[in-house]
Backbone as numpy.savetxt, mean C-alpha at the origin, in Angstrom:
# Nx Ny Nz CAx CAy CAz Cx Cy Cz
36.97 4.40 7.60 37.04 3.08 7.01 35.77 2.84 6.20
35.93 2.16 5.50 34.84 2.21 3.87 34.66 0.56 3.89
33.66 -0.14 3.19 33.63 -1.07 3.33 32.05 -2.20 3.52
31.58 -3.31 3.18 30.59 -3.52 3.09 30.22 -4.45 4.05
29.33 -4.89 4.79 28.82 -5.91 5.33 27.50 -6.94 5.62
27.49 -8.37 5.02 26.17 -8.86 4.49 25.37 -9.03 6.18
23.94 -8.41 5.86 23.46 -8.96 7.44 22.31 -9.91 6.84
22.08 -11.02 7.62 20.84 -12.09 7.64 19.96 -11.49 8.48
18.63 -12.12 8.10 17.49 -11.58 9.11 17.20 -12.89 9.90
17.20 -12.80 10.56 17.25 -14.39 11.24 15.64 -14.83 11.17
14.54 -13.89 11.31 13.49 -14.49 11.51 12.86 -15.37 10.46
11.79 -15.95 10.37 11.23 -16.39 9.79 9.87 -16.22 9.06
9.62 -16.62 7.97 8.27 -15.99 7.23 7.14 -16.82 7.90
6.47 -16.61 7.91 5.24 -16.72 9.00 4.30 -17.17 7.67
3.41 -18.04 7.82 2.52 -18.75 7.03 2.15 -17.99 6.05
1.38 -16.90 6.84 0.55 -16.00 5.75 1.72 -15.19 4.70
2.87 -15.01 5.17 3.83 -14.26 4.34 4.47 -15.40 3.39
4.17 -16.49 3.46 4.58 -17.83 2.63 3.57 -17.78 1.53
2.07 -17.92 2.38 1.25 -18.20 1.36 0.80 -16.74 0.57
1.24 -15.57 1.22 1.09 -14.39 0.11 2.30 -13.73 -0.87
3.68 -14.83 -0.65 4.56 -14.31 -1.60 4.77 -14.44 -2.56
3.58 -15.13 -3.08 3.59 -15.31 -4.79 3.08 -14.09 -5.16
2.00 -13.40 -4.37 1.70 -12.03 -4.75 2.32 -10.99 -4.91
3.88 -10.89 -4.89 4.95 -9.98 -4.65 4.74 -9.45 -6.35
4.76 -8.11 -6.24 4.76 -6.80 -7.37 6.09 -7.32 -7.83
6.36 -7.45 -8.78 7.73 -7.64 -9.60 8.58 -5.85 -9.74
6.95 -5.04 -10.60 7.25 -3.62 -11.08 5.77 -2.85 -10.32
5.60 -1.91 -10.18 4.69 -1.17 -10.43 3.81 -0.61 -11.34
5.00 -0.52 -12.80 4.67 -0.19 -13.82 3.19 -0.46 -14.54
2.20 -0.38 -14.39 0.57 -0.96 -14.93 -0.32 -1.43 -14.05
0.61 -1.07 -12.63 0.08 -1.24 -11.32 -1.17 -0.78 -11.22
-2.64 -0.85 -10.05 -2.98 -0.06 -10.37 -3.05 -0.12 -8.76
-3.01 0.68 -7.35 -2.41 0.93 -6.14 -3.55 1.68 -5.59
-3.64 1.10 -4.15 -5.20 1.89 -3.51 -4.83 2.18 -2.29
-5.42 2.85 -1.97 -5.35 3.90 -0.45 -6.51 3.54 0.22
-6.49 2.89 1.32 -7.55 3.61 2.67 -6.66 4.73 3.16
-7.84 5.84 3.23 -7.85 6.96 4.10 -8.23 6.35 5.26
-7.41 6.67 6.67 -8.09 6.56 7.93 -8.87 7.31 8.76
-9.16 8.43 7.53 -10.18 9.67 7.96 -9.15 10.27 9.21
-8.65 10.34 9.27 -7.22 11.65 10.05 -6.78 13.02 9.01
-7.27 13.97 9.28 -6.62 15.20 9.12 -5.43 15.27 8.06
-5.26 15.39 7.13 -4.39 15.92 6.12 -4.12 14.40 5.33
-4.29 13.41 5.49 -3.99 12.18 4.57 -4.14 12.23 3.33
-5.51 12.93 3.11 -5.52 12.94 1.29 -5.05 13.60 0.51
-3.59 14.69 1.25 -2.80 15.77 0.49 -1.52 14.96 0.44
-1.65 13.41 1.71 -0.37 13.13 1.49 -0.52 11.89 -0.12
-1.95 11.68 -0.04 -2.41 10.32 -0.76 -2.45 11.45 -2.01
-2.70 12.76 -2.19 -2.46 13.21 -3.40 -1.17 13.28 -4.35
-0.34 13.99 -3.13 1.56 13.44 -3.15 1.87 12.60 -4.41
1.34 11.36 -3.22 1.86 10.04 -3.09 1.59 9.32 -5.10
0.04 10.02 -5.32 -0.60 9.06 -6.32 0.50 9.74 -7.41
0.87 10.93 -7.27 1.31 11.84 -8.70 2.60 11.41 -8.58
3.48 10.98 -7.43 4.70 10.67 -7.64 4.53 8.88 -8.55
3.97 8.51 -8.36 3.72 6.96 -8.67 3.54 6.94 -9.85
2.74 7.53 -10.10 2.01 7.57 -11.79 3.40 8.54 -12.32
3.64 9.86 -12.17 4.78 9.87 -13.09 6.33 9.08 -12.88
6.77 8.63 -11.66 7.95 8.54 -11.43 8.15 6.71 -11.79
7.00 6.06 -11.41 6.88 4.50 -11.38 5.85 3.92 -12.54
5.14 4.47 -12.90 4.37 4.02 -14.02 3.10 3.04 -13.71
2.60 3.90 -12.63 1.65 3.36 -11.91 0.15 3.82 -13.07
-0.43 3.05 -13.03 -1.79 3.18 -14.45 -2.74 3.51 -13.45
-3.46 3.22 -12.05 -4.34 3.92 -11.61 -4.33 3.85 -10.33
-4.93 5.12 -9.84 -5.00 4.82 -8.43 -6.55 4.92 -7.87
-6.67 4.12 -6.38 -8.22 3.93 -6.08 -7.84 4.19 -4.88
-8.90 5.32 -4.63 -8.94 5.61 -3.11 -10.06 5.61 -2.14
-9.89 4.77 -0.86 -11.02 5.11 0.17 -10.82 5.49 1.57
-12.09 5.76 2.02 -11.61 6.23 3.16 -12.68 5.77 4.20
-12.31 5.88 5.40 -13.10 4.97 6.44 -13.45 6.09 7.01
-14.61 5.82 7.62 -15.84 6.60 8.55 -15.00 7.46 9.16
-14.34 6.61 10.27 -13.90 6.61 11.39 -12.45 6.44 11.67
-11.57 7.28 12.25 -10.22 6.33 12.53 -10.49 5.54 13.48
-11.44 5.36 14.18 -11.19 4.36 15.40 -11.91 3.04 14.71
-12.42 2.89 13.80 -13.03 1.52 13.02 -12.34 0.97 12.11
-12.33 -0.10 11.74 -11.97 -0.47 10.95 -12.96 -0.01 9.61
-12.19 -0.34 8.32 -13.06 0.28 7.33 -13.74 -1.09 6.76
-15.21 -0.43 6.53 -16.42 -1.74 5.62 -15.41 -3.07 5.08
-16.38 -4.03 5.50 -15.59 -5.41 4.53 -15.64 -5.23 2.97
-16.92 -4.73 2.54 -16.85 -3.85 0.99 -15.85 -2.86 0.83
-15.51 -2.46 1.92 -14.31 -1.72 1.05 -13.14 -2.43 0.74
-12.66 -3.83 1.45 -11.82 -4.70 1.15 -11.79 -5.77 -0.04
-13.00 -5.91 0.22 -13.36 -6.64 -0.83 -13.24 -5.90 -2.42
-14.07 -4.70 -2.51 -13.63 -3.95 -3.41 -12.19 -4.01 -3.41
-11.23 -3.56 -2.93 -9.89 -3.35 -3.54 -9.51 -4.41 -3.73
-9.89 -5.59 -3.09 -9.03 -6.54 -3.10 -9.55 -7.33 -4.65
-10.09 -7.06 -5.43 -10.44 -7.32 -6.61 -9.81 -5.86 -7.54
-9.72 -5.13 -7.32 -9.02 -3.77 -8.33 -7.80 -3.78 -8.18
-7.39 -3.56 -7.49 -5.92 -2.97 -6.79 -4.71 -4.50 -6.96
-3.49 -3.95 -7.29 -2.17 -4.63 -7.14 -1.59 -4.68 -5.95
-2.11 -3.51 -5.26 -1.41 -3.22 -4.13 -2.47 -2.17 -3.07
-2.12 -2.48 -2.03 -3.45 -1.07 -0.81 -2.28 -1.09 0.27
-2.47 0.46 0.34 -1.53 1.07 1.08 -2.79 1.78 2.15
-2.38 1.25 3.21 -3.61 2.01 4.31 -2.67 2.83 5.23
-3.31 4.00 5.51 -2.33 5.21 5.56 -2.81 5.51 7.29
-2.24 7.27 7.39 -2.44 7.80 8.50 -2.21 9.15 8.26
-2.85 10.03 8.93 -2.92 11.16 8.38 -2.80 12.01 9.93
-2.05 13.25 9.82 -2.14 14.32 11.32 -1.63 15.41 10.53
């Protein structure tokens, strides 16, 4: 049997997802998209992947990458701060 069915999400957007959905990416296209590394073992082959599929497949214009000390720390408030002035978007990763 073939056939479609609409599902609702019942929950609700939570303040901060209210007050950050004006920030929603429309395109990627001129994007420019950042990575924390969590300093784990193989992440920056997946963050290498990741940047070349973007830039040719999505039309992503640059990518910025960092990486934290430590996986067990959180990474510098400068490093947030930095992206959070460059970047369209930060994708904080995991790496094994």
């Amino acid at each position: 049997m073939t056939g479609s069915m609409l599902v609702y999400d019942p929950t609700a957007l939570s303040q901060i997802e209210i007050q950050y959905s004006q920030y929603t990416l429309k395109s990627l296209r001129g994007a420019v998209v950042g990575f924390i590394d969590n300093a784990k073992p193989n992440f920056q082959y997946l963050v290498d992947d990741l940047a070349d599929l973007l830039i040719r497949n999505y039309g992503v214009a640059n990518i910025v990458r960092r990486r934290k000390h430590t996986a067990s720390m959180p990474a510098d408030e400068a490093v947030f701060e930095e992206l959070s002035t460059q970047c369209d978007l930060v994708i904080a990763g995991s790496g094994d």
